[in-house]
BABA-366779 format. One record per residue (C-alpha): residue number from 1; residue in three letters; y, z, x. Coordinates in steps of 0.25 Angstrom, whole numbers. Example, Ala and Ser with C-alpha at 12.3 -4.5 7.8 and 13.67 -1.06 7.14 Angstrom:
# BABA-366779
   nr  rest      y      z      x
    1   ALA    -18     31     49
    2   SER     -4     29     55
//
This chain:
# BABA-366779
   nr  rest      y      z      x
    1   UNK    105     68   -369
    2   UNK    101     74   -356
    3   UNK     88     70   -346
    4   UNK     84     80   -336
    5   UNK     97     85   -334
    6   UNK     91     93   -323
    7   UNK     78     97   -316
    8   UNK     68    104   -325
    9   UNK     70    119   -316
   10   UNK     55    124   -317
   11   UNK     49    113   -325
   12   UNK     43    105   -316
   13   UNK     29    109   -307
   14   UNK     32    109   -291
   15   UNK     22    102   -282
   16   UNK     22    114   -272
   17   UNK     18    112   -257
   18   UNK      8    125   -258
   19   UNK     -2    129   -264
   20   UNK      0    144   -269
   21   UNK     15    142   -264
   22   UNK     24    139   -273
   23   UNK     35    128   -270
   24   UNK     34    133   -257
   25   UNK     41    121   -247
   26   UNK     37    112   -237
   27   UNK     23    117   -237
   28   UNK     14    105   -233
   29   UNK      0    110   -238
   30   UNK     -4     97   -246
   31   UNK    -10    105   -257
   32   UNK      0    106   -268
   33   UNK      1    116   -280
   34   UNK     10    116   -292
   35   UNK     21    126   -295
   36   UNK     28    126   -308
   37   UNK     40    135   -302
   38   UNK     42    129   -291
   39   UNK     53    118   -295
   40   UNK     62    132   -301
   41   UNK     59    137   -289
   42   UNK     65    127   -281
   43   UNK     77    124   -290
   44   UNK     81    140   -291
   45   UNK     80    140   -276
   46   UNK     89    126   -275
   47   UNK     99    130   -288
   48   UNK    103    143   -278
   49   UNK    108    135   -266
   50   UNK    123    139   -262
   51   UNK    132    136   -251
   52   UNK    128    123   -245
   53   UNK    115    120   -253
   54   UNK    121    112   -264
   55   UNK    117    114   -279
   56   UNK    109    104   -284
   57   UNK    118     93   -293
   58   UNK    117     92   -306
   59   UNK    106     80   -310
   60   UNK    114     67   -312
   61   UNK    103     58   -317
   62   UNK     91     59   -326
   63   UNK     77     63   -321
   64   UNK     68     54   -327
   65   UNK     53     49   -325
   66   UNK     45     38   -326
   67   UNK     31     38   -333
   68   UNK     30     21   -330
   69   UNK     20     25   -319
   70   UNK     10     29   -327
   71   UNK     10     15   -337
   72   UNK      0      8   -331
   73   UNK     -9     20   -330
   74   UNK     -4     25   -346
   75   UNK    -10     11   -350
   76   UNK    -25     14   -343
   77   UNK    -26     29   -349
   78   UNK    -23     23   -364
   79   UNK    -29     10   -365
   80   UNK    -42     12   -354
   81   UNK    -49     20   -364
   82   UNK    -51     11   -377
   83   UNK    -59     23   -384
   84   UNK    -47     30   -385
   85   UNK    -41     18   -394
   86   UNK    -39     26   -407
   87   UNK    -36     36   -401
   88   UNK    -24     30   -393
   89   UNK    -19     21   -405
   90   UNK    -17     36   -413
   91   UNK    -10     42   -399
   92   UNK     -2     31   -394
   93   UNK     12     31   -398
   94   UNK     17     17   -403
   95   UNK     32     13   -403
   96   UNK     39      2   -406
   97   UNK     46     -5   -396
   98   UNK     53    -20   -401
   99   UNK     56    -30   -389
  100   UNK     42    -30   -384
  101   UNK     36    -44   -379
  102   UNK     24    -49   -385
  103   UNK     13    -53   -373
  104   UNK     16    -68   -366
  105   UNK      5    -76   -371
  106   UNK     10    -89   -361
  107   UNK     21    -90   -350
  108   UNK     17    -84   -336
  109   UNK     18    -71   -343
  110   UNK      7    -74   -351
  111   UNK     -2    -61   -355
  112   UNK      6    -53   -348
  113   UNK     13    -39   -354
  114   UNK     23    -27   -349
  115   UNK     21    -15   -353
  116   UNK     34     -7   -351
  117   UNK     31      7   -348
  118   UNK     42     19   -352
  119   UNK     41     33   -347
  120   UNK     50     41   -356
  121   UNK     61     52   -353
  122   UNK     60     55   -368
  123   UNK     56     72   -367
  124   UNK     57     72   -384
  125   UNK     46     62   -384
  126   UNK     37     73   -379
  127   UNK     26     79   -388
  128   UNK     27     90   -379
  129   UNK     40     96   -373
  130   UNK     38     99   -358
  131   UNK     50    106   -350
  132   UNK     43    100   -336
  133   UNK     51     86   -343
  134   UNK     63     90   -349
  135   UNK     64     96   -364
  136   UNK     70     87   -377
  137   UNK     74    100   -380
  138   UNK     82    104   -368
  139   UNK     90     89   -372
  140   UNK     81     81   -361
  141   UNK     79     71   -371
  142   UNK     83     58   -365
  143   UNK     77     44   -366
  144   UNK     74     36   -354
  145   UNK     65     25   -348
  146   UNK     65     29   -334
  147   UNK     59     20   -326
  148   UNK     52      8   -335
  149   UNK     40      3   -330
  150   UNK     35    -10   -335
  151   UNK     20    -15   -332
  152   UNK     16    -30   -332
  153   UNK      2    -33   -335
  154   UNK     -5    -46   -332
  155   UNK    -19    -48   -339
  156   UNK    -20    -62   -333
  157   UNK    -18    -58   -318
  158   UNK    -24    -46   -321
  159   UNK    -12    -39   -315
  160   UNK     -3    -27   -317
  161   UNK     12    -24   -313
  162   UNK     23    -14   -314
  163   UNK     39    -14   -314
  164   UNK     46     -2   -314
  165   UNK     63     -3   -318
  166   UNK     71      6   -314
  167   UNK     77     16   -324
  168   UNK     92     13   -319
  169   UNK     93     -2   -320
  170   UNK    103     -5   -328
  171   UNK    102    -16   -339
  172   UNK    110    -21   -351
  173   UNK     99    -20   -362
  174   UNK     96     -6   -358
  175   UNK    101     -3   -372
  176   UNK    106     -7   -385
  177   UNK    119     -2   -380
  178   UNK    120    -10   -368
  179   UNK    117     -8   -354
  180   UNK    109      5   -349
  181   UNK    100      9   -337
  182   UNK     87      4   -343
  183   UNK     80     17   -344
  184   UNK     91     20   -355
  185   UNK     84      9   -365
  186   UNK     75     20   -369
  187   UNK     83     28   -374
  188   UNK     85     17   -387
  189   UNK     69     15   -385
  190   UNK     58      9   -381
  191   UNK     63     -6   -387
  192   UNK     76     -6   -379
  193   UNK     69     -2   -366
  194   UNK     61    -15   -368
  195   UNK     74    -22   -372
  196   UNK     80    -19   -360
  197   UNK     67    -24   -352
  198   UNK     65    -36   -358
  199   UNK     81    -38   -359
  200   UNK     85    -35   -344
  201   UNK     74    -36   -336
  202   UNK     65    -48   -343
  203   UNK     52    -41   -345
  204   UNK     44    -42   -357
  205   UNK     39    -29   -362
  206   UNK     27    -30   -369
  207   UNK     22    -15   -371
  208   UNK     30     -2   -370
  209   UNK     24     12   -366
  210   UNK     32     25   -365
  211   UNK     26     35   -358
  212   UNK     33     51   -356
  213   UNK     29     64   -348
  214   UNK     18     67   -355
  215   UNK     10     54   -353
  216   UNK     13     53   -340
  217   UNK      9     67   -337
  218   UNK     -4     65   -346
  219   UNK     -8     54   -336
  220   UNK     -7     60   -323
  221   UNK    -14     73   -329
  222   UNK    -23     66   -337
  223   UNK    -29     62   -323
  224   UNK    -30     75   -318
  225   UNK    -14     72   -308
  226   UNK    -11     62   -299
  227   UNK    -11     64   -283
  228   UNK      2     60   -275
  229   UNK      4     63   -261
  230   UNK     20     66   -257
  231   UNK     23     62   -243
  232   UNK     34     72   -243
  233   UNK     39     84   -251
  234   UNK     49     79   -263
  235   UNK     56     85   -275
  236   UNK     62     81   -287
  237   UNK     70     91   -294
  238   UNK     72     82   -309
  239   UNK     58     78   -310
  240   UNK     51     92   -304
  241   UNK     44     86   -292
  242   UNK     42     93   -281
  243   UNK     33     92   -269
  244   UNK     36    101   -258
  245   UNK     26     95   -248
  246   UNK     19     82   -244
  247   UNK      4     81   -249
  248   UNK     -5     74   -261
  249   UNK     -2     81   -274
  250   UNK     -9     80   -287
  251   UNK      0     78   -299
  252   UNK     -1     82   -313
  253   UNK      7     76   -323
  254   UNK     19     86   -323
  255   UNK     20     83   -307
  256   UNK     18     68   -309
  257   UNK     29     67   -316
  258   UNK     38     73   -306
  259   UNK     34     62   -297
  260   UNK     37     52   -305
  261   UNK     50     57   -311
  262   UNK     55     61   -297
  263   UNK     67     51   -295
  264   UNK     77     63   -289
  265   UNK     67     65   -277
  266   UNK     70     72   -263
  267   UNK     59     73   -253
  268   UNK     56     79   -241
  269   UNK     56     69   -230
  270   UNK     55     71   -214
  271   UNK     66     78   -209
  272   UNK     72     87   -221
  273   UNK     69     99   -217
  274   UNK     73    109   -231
  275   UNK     64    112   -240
  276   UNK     72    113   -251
  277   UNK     69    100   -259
  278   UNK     84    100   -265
  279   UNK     88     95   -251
  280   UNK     78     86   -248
  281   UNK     84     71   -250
  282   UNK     85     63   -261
  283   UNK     79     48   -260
  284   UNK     88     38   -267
  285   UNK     83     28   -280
  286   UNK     78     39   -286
  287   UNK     74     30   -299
  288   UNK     68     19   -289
  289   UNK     61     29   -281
  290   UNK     54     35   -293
  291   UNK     50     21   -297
  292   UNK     43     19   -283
  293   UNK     37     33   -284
  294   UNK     32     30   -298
  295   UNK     26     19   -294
  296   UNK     16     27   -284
  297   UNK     15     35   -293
  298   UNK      9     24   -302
  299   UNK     -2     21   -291
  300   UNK     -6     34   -289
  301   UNK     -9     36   -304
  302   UNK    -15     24   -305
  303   UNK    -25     29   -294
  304   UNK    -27     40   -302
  305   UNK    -31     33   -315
  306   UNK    -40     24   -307
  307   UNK    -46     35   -301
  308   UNK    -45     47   -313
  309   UNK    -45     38   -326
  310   UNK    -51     28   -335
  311   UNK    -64     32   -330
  312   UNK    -65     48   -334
  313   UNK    -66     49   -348
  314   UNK    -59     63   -347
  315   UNK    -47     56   -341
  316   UNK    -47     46   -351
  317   UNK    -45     53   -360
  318   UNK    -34     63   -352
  319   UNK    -28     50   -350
  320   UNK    -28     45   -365
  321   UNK    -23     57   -373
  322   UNK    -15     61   -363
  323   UNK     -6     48   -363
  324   UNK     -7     42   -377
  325   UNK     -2     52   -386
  326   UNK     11     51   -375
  327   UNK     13     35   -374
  328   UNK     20     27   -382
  329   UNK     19     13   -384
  330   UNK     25      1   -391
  331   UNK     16     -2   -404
  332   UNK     12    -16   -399
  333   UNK      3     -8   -389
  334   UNK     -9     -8   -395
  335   UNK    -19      1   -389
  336   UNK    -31    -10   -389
  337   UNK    -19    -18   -380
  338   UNK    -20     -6   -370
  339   UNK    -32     -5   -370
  340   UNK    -32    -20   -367
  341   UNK    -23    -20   -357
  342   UNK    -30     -9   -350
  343   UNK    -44    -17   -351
  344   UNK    -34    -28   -345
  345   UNK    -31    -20   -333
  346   UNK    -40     -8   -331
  347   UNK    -43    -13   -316
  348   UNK    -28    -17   -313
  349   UNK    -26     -5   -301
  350   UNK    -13      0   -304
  351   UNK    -11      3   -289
  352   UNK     -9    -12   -286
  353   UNK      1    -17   -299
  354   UNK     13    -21   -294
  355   UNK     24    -10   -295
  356   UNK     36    -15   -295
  357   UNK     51     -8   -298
  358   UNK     63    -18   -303
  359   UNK     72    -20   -292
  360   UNK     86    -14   -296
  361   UNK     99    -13   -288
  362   UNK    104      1   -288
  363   UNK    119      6   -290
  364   UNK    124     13   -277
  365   UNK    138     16   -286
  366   UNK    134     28   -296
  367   UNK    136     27   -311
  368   UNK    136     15   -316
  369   UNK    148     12   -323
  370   UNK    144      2   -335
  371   UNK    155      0   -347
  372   UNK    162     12   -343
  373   UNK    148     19   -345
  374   UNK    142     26   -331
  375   UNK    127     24   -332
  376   UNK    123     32   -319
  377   UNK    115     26   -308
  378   UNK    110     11   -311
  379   UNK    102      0   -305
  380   UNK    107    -14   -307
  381   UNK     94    -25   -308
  382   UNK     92    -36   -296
  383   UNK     91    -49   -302
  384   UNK     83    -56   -291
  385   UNK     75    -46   -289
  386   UNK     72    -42   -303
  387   UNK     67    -54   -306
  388   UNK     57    -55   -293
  389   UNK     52    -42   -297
  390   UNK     51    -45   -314
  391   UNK     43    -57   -311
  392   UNK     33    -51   -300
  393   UNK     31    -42   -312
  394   UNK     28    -51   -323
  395   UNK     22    -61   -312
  396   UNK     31    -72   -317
  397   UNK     42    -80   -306
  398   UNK     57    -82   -309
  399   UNK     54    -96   -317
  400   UNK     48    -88   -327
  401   UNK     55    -79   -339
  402   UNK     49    -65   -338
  403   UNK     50    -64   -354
  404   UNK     42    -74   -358
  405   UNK     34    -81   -345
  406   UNK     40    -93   -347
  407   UNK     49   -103   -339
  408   UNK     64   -100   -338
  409   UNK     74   -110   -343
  410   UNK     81   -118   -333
  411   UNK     94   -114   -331
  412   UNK     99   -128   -337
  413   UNK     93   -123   -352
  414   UNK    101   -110   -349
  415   UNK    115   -108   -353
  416   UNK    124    -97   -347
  417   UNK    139    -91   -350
  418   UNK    144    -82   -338
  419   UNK    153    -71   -340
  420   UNK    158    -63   -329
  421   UNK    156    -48   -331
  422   UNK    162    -42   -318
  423   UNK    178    -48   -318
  424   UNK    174    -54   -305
  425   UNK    182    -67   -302
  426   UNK    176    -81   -306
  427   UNK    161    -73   -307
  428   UNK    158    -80   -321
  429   UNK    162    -95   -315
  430   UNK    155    -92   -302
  431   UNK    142    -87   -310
  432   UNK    143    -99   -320
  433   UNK    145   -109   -307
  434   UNK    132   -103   -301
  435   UNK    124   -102   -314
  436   UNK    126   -117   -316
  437   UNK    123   -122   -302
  438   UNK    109   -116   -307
  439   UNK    107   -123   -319
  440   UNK    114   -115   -331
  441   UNK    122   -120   -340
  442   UNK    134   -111   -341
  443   UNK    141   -111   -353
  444   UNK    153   -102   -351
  445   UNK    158    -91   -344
  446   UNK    170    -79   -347
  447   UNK    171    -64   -343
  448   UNK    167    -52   -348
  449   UNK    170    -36   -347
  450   UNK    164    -30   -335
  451   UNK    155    -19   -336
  452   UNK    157    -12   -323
  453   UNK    158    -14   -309
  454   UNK    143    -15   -306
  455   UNK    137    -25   -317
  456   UNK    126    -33   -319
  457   UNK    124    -47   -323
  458   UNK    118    -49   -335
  459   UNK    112    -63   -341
  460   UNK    113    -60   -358
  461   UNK    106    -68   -366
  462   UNK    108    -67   -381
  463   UNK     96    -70   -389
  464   UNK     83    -60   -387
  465   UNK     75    -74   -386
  466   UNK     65    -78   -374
  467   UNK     72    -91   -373
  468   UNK     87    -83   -370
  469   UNK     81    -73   -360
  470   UNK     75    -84   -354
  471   UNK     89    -90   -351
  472   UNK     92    -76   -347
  473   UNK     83    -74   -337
  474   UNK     85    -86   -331
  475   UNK     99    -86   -329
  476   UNK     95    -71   -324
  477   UNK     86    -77   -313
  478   UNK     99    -85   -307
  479   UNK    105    -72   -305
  480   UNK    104    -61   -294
  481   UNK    109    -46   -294
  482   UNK    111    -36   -304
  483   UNK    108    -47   -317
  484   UNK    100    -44   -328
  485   UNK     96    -51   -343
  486   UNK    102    -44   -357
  487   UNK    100    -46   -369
  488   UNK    115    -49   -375
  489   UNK    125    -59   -379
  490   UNK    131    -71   -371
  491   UNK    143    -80   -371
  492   UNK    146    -95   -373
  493   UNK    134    -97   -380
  494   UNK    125    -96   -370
  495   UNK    111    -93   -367
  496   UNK    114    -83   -356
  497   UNK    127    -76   -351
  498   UNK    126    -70   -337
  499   UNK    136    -59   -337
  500   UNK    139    -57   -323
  501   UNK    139    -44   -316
  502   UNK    144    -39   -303
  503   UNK    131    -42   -294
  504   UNK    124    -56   -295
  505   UNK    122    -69   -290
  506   UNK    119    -83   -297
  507   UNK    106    -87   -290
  508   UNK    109   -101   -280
  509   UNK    104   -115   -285
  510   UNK     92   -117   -277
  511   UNK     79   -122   -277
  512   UNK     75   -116   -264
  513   UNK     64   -105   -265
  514   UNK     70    -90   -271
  515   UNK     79    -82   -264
  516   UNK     74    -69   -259
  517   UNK     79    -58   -267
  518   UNK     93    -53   -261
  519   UNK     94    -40   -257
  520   UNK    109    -35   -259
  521   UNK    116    -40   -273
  522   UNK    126    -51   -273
  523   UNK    139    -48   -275
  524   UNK    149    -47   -289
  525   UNK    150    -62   -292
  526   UNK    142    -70   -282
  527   UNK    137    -81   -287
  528   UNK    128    -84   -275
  529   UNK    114    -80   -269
  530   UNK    121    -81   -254
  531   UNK    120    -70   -247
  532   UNK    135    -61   -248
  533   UNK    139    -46   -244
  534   UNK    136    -37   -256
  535   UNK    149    -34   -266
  536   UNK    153    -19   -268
  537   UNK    146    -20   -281
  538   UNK    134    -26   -274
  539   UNK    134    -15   -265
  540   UNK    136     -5   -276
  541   UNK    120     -7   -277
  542   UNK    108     -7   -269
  543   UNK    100    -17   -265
  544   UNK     90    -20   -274
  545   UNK     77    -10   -275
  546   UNK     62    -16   -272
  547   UNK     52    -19   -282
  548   UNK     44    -12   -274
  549   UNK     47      0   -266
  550   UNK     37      9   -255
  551   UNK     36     23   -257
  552   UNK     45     33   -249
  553   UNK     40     43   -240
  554   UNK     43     54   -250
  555   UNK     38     47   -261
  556   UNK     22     50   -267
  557   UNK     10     44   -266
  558   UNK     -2     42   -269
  559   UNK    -13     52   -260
  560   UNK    -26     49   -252
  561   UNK    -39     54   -255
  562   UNK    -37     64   -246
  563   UNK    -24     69   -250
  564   UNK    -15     62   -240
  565   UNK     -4     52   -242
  566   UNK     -7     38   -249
  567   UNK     -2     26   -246
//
């Protein structure tokens, strides 16, 4: 199987800083053109570099995209025209997708419903073969969630939220197989991503849509582009972007989707003085940093919607044919509920939904090394922080199980078996100790095989029932660190088995008000939420990523009426 084993030479169009000029650099007329040779141009020019201009290395990880940023507005374009009805219900591709959660009708969830949005990597899907993406029958063929956007809506409140997670994190439904990065559960479908979800992260899924290039192309062209100013020249050679000077540049598809798949990005800032975009530098979290851009990106189409769409019959109905016939929903998406959902929320501004991005600790160690397996760069989760964000999200609080709305059982209704997953001395008595002083009835403990030397802590519960994730999530909710749920077996005959990892800590008895989120992990073992000096494997990761993260100064934005740089 390969994925974009390497940048599209000559596929992509260039965002040129001339006009008449082609690829011309570090031109700074704000008035920009397109130019199809320019990105062959550029890499010719880069591939001849000898002597101490070093070659450009081969590609060492996948250039994806992400087609989530358009869910919100993908809703609007197929459900805010009710004429079209028919016409949708015979376009519209409907799939089945098992593990879907019918809508809360009590609990503090009641009424609400998420709608997890896919953007597909899956070329031989497409209708239409286009080079610009990568051929099925040049072996591009691979099959990947890149970054999963979920979006809550609200009809009570009247209120609208989004939640990116990032492709990376690494979880232990991911597959039927075992663990994965979670953008590897597409790969056995659309029911196993929504396992994992609802497995791992405690999110009920109630409604799953799959977008690809084409639907996200049809959009932005559909409203005649989309206008981004770039704050400084940047360049991505995988995705095709390429802005060679700062100014408001409108967008069609093609070029919209360089944006937005960019997650190898250089740029231009003060003081680099080449003008050769191979040397410019490279910002780090690539998979992050394209969530924060997507994001924008998000806003700024939502701006054109508001502005182009639901209101000119022509683009209507750009907008209708131009995504239907390229969107695939789960068959319990009737197209009466969209059109529902959309009379629901037509007056929602999607500039003011809460974006939000799971907070995820990220590997500073290459490869992960899992069963003997490497699995590339990863991201563990962040327990506390995790759970802060899940419940801003589904506007719940920690007393409540995300699954169903309801209270979570007190820990004296809960029984636990510990068994310690890393070898490290006394971990499964120490965690047992710590678990009991909170309430649980701990019902055994014992060893087993470690997985690596970076692990997570996982809480297994065995039965697929509300009442047994329950017990999971609130043993989960004792916990800090890199822990997450999973569906599996545990021991002693227990309810819940905490399989300890080698970053966590058992939460301290208290009643007092919540502990601010920690900002460093606790160390392999500890057992305490008092403050101590990270462990190398603690350190072996990051702190912890924002929900919420500020643009860059190389990074696009939305432009003023006059051309200039928005806010």
């Amino acid at each position: 199987m390969m994925e974009d084993s390497r940048p599209p030479a000559g596929s992509a169009a260039t965002v040129a800083g001339s006009a008449g000029t082609a690829g011309r650099r570090g031109h700074s007329t704000p008035t920009h053109t397109f130019d199809e040779s320019g990105l062959r141009s550029l890499g010719d020019e880069v591939n001849r570099s000898t002597g101490s201009r070093r070659r450009r290395p081969a590609r060492h990880r996948k250039a994806k995209w992400i087609l989530g940023s358009v869910a919100v507005l993908v809703l609007v374009a197929v459900g805010g025209t009710a004429a079209y009805a028919w016409y949708l219900n015979h376009e519209i591709h409907r799939i089945e997708v098992r593990g879907l959660i019918d809508v809360p009708t009590s609990g503090a969830d009641a009424g609400t419903e998420n709608i997890l949005m896919v953007g597909s990597t899956d070329r031989c899907a497409l209708k239409v073969q286009n080079a610009a993406y990568g051929l099925c029958s040049q072996g591009v063929n691979g099959v990947n969630s890149d970054v999963v956007m979920i979006l809550h809506l609200n009809p009570a409140k009247h209120s609208v939220s989004i939640l990116s997670v990032p492709r990376d994190l690494f979880v232990p439904n991911a597959r039927t197989t075992g663990a994965n990065k979670i953008d590897a559960a597409l790969y056995q479908g659309p029911s196993q991503l929504v396992a994992a979800i609802n497995e791992n992260l405690g999110i009920p899924i109630q409604h799953y849509v799959v977008l690809n290039f084409d639907t996200f192309a049809n959009v932005v062209d559909a409203l005649g582009g989309v206008k981004m100013y770039f704050p400084e020249p940047v360049y991505d050679a995988y995705s095709g972007l390429k802005v060679l000077a700062p100014g408001c540049v409108n967008l069609d598809g093609l070029h919209a989707l360089q944006v937005v798949r960019a997650r190898h990005l250089q740029y231009k800032g003060p003081g680099v003085t080449t003008g050769d975009p191979y040397y410019w530098p490279s910002e780090n979290l690539s998979d992050l940093a394209r969530i924060r851009r997507d994001h924008e990106f998000l806003r700024v189409l939502g701006s054109a919607v508001a502005k182009n769409g639901l209101s000119n019959p022509i683009t209507d109905e750009q907008l209708v044919s131009g995504v239907a016939p390229q969107l695939d929903v789960d068959r319990r998406f009737s197209t009466s509920e969209m059109v529902n959902l959309v009379l629901d929320f037509h007056a929602v501004n999607v500039n003011s939904a809460p974006q939000l991005t799971l907070p995820v600790q990220v590997d500073q160690f290459g490869s992960y090394l899992y069963k003997g397996a490497y699995y590339g760069d990863i991201e563990f989760p962040s327990a506390a922080q995790d759970h802060q964000v899940i419940d801003q999200f589904l506007g719940i609080d920690g007393t409540i199980d995300s699954m169903t709305g309801l209270k979570l059982p007190a820990p004296s209704k809960v029984s636990v078996s510990v068994l310690n997953g890393t070898g490290a001395f006394n971990q499964a008595t120490d965690t047992k100790n710590s678990l009991q002083a909170l309430g649980f009835n701990v019902v055994g403990i014992g060893d087993t095989p470690s997985v690596g030397t970076e692990s997570e802590t996982v809480v297994y519960y065995a039965q697929k029932t509300p009442a047994a994730q329950a017990a999971a999530q609130a043993v989960a909710r004792s916990l800090s660190g890199a822990v997450t749920t999973a569906l599996g077996p545990t021991s002693n005959g227990a309810d819940v088995t905490v399989v300890t990892g080698s970053q966590f800590a058992v939460n301290a008895p208290t009643l007092a008000a919540p502990v601010a989120p920690a900002t460093t992990a606790a160390p392999s073992g500890t057992t305490s939420t008092s403050p101590t000096s990270p462990s190398p494997t603690a350190a072996a990761f990051q702190p912890p990523t924002a929900a919420v993260t500020p643009l860059q100064p190389w990074d696009p934005r939305s432009c003023t009426a006059q051309g200039g740089k928005g806010l």
